[in-house]
mmCIF file of the C-alpha atoms, coordinates in Angstrom:
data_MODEL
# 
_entry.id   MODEL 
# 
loop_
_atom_site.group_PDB 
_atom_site.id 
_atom_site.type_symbol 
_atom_site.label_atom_id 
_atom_site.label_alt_id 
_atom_site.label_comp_id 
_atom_site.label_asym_id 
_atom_site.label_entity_id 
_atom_site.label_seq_id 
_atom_site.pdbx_PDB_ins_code 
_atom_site.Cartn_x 
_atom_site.Cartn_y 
_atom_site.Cartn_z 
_atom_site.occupancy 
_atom_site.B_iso_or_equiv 
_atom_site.pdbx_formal_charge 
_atom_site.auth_seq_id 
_atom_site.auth_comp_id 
_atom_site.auth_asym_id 
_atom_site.auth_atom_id 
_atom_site.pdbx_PDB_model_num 
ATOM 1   C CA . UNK A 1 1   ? -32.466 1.684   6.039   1.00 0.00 ? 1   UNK A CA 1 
ATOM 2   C CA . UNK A 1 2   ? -36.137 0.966   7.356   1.00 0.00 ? 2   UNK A CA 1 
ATOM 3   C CA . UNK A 1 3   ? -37.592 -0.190  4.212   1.00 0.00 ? 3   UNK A CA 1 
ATOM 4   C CA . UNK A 1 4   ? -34.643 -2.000  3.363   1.00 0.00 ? 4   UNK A CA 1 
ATOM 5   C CA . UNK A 1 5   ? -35.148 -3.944  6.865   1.00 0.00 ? 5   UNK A CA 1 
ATOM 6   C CA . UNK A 1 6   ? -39.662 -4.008  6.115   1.00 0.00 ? 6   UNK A CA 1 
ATOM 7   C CA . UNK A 1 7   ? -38.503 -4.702  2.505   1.00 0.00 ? 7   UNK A CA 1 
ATOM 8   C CA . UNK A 1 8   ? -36.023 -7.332  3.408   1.00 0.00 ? 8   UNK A CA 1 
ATOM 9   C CA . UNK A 1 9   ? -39.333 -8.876  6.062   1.00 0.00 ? 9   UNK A CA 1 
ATOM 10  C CA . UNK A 1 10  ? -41.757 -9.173  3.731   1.00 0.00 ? 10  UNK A CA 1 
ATOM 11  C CA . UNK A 1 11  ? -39.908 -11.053 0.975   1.00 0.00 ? 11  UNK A CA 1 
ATOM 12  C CA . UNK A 1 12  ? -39.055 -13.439 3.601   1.00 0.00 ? 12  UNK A CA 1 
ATOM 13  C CA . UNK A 1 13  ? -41.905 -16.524 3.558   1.00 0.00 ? 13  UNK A CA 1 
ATOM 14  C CA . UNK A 1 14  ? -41.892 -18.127 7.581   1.00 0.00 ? 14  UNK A CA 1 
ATOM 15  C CA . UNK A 1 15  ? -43.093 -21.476 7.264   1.00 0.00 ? 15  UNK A CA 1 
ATOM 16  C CA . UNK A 1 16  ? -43.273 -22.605 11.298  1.00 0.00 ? 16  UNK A CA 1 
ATOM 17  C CA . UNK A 1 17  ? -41.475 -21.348 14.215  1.00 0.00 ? 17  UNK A CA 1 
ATOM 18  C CA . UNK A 1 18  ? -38.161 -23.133 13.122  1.00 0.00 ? 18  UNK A CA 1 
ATOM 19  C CA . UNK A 1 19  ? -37.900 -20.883 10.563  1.00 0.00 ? 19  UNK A CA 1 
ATOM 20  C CA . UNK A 1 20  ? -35.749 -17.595 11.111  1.00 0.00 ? 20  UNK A CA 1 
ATOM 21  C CA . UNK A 1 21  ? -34.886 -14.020 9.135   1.00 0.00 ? 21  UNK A CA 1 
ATOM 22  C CA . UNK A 1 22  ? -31.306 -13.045 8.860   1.00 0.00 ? 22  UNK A CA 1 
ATOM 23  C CA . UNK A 1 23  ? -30.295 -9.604  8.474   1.00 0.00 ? 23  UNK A CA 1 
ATOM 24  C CA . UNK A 1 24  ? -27.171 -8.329  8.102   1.00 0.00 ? 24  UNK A CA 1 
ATOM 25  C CA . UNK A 1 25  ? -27.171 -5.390  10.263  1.00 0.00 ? 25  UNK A CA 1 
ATOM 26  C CA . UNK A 1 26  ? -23.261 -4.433  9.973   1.00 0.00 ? 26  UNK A CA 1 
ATOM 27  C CA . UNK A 1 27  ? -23.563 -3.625  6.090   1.00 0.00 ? 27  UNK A CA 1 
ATOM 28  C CA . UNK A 1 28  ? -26.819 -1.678  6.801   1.00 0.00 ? 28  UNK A CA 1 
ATOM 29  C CA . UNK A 1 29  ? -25.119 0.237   9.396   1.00 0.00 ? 29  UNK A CA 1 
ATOM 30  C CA . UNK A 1 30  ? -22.327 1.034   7.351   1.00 0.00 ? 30  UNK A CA 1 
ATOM 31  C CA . UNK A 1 31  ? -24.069 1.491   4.242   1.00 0.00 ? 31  UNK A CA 1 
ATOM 32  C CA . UNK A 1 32  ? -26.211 4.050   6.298   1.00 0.00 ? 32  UNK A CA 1 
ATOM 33  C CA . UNK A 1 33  ? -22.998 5.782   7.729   1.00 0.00 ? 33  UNK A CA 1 
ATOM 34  C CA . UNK A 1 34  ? -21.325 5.893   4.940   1.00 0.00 ? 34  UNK A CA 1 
ATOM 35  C CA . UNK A 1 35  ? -24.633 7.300   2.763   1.00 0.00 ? 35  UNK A CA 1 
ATOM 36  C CA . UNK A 1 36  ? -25.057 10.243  5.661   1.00 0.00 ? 36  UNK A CA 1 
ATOM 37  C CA . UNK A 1 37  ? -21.092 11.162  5.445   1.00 0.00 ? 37  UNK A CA 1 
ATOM 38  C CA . UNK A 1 38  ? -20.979 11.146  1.520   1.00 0.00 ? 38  UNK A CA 1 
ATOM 39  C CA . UNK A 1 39  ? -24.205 13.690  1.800   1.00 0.00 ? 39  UNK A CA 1 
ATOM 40  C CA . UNK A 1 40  ? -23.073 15.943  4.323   1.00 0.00 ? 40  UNK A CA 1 
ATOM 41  C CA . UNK A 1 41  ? -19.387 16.306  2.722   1.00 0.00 ? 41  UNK A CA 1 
ATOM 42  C CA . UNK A 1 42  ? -20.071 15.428  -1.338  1.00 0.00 ? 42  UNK A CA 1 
ATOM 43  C CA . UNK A 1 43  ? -23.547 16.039  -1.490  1.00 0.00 ? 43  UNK A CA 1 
ATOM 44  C CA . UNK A 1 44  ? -24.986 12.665  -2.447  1.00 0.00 ? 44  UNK A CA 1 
ATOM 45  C CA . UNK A 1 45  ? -24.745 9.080   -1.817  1.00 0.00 ? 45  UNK A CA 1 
ATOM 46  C CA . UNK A 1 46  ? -22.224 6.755   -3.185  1.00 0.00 ? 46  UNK A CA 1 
ATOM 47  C CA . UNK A 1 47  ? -23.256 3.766   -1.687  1.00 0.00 ? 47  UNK A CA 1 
ATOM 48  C CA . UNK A 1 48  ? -24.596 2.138   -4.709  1.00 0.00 ? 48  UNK A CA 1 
ATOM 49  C CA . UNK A 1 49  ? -22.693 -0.627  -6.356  1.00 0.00 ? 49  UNK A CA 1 
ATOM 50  C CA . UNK A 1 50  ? -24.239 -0.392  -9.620  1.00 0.00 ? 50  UNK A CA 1 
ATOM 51  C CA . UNK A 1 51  ? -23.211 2.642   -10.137 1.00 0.00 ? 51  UNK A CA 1 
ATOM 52  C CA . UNK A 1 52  ? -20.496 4.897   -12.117 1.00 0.00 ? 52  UNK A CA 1 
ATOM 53  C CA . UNK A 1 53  ? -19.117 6.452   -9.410  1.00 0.00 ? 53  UNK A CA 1 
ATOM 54  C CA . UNK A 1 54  ? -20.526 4.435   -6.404  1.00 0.00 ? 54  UNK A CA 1 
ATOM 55  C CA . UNK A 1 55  ? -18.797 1.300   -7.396  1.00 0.00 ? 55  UNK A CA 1 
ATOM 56  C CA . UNK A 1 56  ? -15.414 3.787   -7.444  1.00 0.00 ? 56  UNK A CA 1 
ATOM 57  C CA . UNK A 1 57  ? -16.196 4.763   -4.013  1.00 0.00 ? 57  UNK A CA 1 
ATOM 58  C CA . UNK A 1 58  ? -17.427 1.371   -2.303  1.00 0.00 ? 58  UNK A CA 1 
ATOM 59  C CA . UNK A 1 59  ? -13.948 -0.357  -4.241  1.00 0.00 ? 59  UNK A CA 1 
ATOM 60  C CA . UNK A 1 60  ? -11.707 2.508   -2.566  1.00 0.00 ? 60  UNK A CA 1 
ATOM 61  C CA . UNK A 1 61  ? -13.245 2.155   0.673   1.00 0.00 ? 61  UNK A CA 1 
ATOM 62  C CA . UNK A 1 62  ? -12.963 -1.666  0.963   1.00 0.00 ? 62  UNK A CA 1 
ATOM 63  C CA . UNK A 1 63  ? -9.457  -1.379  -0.277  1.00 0.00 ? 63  UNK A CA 1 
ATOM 64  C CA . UNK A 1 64  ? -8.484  1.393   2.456   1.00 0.00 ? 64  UNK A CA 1 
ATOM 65  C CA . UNK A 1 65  ? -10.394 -0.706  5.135   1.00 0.00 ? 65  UNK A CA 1 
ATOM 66  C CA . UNK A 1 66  ? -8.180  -3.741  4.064   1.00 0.00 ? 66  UNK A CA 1 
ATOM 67  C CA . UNK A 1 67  ? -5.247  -1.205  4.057   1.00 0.00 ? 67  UNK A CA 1 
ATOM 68  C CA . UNK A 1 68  ? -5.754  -0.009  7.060   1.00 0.00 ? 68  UNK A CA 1 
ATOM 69  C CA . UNK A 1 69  ? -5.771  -3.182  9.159   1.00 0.00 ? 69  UNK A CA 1 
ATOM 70  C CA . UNK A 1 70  ? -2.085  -4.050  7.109   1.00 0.00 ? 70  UNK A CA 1 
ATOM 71  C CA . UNK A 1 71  ? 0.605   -4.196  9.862   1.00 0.00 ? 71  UNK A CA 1 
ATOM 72  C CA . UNK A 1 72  ? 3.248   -2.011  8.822   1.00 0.00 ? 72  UNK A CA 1 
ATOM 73  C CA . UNK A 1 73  ? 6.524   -3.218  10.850  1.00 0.00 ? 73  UNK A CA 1 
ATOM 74  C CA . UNK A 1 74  ? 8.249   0.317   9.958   1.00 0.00 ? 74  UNK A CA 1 
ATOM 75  C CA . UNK A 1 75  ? 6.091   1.765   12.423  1.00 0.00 ? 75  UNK A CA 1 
ATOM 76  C CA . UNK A 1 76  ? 7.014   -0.556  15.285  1.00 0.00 ? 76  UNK A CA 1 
ATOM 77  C CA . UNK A 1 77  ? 10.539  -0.983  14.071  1.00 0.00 ? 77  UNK A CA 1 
ATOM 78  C CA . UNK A 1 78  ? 12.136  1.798   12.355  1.00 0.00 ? 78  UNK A CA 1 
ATOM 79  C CA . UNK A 1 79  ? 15.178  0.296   10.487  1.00 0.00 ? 79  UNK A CA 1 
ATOM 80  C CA . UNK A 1 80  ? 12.750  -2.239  8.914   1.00 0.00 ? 80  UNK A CA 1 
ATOM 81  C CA . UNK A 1 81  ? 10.606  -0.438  7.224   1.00 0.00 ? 81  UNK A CA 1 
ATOM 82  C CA . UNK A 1 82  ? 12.414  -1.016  3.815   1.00 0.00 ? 82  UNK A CA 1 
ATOM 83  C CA . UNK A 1 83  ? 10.169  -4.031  3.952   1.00 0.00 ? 83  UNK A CA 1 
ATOM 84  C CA . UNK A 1 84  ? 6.973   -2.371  2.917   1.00 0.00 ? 84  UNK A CA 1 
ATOM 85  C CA . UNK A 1 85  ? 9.167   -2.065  -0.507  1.00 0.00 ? 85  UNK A CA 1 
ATOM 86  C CA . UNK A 1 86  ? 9.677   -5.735  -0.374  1.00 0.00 ? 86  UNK A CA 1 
ATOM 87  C CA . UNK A 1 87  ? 5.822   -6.892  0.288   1.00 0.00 ? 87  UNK A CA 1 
ATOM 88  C CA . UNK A 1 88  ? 4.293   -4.064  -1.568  1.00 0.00 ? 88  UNK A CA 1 
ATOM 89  C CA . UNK A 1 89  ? 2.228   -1.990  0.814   1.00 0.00 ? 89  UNK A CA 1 
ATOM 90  C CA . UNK A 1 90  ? 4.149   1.480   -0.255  1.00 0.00 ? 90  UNK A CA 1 
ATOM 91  C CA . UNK A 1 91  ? 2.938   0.470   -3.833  1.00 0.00 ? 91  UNK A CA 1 
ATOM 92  C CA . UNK A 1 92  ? -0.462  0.069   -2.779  1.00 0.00 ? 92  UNK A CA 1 
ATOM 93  C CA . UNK A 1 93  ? -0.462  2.896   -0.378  1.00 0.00 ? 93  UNK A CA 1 
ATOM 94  C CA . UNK A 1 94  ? 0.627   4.617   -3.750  1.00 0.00 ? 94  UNK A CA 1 
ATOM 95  C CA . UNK A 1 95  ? -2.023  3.649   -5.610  1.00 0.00 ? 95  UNK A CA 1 
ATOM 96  C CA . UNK A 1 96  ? -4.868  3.952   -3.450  1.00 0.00 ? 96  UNK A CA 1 
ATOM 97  C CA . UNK A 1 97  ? -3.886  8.128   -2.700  1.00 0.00 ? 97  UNK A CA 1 
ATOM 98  C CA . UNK A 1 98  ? -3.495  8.572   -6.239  1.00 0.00 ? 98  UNK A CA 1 
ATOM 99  C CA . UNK A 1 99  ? -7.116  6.602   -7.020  1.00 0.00 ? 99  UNK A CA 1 
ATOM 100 C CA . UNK A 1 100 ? -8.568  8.506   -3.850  1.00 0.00 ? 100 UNK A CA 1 
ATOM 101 C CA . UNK A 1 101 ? -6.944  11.904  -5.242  1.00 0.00 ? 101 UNK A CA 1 
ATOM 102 C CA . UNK A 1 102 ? -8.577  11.463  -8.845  1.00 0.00 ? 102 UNK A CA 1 
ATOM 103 C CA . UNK A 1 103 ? -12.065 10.171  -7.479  1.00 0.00 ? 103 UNK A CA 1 
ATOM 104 C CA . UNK A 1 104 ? -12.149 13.569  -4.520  1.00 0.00 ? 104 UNK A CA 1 
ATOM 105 C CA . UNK A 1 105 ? -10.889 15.927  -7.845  1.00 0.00 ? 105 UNK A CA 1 
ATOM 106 C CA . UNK A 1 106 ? -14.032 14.770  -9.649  1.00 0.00 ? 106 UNK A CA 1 
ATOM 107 C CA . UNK A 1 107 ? -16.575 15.373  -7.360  1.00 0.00 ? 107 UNK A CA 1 
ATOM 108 C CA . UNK A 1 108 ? -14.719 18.934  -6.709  1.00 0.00 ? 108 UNK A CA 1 
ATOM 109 C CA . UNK A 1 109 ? -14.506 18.978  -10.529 1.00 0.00 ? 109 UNK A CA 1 
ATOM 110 C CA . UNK A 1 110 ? -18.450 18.044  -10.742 1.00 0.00 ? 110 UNK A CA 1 
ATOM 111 C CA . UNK A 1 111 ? -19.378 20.949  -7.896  1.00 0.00 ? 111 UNK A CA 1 
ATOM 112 C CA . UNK A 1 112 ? -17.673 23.784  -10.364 1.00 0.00 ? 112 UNK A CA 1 
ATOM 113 C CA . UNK A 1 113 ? -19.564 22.350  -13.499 1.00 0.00 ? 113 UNK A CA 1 
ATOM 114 C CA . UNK A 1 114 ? -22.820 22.830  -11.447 1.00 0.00 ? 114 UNK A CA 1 
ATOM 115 C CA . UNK A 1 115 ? -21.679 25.976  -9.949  1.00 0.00 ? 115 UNK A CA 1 
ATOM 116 C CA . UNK A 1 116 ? -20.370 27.624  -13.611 1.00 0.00 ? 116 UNK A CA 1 
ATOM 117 C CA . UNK A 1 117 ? -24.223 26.538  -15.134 1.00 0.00 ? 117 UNK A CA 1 
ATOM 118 C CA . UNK A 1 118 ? -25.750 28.590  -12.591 1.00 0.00 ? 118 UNK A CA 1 
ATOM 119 C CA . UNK A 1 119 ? -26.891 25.888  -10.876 1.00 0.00 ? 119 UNK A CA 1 
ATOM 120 C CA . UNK A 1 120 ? -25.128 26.119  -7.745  1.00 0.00 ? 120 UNK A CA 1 
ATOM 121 C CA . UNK A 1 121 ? -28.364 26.203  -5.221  1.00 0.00 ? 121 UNK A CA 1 
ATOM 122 C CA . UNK A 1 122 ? -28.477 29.081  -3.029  1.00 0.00 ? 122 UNK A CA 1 
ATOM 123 C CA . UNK A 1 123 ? -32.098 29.312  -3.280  1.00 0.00 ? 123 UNK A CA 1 
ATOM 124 C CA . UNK A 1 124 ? -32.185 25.959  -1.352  1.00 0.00 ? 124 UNK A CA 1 
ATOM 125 C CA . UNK A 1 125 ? -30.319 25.694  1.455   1.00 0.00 ? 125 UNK A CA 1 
ATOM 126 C CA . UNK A 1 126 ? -30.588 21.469  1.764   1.00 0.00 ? 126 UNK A CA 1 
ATOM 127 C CA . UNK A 1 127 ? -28.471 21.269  -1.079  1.00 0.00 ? 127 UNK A CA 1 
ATOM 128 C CA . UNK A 1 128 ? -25.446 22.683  0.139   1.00 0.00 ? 128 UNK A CA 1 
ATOM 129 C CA . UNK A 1 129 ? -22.473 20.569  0.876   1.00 0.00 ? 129 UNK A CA 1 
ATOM 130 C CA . UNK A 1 130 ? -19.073 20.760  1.928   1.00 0.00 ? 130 UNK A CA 1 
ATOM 131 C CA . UNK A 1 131 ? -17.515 21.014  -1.216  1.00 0.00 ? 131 UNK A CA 1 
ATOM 132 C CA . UNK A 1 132 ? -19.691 23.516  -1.952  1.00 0.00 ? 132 UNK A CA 1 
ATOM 133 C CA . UNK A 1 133 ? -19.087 25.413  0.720   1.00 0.00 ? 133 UNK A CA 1 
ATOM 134 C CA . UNK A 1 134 ? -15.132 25.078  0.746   1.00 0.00 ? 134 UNK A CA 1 
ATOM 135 C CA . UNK A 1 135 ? -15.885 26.334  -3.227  1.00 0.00 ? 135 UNK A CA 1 
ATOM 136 C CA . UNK A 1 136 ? -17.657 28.958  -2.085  1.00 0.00 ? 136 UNK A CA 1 
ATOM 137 C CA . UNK A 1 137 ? -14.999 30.275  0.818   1.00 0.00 ? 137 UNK A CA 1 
ATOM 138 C CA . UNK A 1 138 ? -12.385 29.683  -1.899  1.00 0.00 ? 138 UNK A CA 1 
ATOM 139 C CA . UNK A 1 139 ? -14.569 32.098  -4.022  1.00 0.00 ? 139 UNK A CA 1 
ATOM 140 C CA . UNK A 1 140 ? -14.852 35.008  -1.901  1.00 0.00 ? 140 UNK A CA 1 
ATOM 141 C CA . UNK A 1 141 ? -11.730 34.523  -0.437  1.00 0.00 ? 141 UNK A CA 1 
ATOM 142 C CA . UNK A 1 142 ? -13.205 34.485  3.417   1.00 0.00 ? 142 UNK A CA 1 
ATOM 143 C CA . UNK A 1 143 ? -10.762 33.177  5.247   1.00 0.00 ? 143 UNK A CA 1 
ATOM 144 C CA . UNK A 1 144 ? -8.024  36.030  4.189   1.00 0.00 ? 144 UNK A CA 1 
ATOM 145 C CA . UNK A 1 145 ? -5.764  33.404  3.216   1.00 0.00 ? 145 UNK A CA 1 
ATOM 146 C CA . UNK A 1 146 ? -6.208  31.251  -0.285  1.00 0.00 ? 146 UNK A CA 1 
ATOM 147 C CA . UNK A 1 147 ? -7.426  27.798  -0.267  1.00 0.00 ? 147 UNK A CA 1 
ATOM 148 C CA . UNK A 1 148 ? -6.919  25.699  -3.057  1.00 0.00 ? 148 UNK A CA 1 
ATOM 149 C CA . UNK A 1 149 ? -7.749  22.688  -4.638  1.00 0.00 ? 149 UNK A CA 1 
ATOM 150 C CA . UNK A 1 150 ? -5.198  20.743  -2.758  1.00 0.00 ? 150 UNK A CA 1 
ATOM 151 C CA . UNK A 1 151 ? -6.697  22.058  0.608   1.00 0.00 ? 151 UNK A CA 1 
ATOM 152 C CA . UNK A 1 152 ? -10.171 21.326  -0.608  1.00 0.00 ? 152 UNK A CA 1 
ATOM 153 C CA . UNK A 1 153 ? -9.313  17.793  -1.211  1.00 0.00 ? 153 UNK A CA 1 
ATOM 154 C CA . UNK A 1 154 ? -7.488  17.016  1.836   1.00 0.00 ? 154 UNK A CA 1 
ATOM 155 C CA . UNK A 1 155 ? -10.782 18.651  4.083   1.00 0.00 ? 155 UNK A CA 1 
ATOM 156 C CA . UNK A 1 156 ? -12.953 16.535  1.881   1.00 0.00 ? 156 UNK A CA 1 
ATOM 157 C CA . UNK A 1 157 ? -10.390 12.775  2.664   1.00 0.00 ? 157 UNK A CA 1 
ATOM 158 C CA . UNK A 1 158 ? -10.425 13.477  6.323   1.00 0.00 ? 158 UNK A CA 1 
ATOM 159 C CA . UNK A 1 159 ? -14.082 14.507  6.928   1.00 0.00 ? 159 UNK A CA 1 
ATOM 160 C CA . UNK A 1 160 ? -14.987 11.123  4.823   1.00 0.00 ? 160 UNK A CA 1 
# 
């Protein structure tokens, strides 16, 4: 995030004192926030637009940020809340579990390819995650009661 901000002040040419730099400080925030929560629970950064996968993310967390601040009158007044049918929040509620549920299955899904090549890191201890540490508890069985994929996915949606 610093050498965005140096990065973003030396590109900028001052002319005289009327001149100004604007930064937008909320985005880096949350672009830094959101970059440490991806590494400590998925084990890298999906901030980046460009991306595969980082363009999934970003577009599923704008759309459950827009989601979330949807009023739902069902929760405020019970016998209405046929009329999330009517104006389609259920359907996008839908949509946006199912999206969240396929894009959380592939990093899981991504964590047991690395894992099955040998590759799983326990010769450096930076590199483990959460996933990888709910894959390995699921492994060995540490707990004394199974979790599976379904638990493993839910842990990862309410850490991120």
């Amino acid at each position: 995030m610093m050498s965005n901000i140096e990065q973003s002040c030396s590109t900028e040419t001052f002319s005289s004192s009327s001149s100004s730099l604007v930064l937008n400080l909320r985005e880096m925030f949350m672009k830094l926030t959101n970059d440490v929560i991806c590494r400590v629970a998925m084990g890298r950064k999906y901030s980046d637009r460009e991306e595969g996968h980082g363009r999934t993310f970003m577009e599923l967390s704008a759309k459950l940020s827009e989601l979330f601040t949807k009023v739902n009158i069902g929760d405020y007044i019970p016998w209405l809340a046929w009329f999330t049918c009517v104006n389609g929040l259920d359907a996008k509620l839908d949509d946006l579990a199912k999206r969240m549920d396929a894009f959380v299955d592939m990093v899981i899904q991504e964590h047991m390819d690395k894992s099955n090549n040998g590759n799983d890191g326990d010769d450096n201890e930076d590199k483990k995650d959460l996933v990888y540490v709910l894959l390995l508890v699921q492994k060995e069985n540490a707990l004394g009661y199974p979790i599976d994929r379904v638990i493993a996915k839910a842990t990862i949606l309410v850490c991120n």
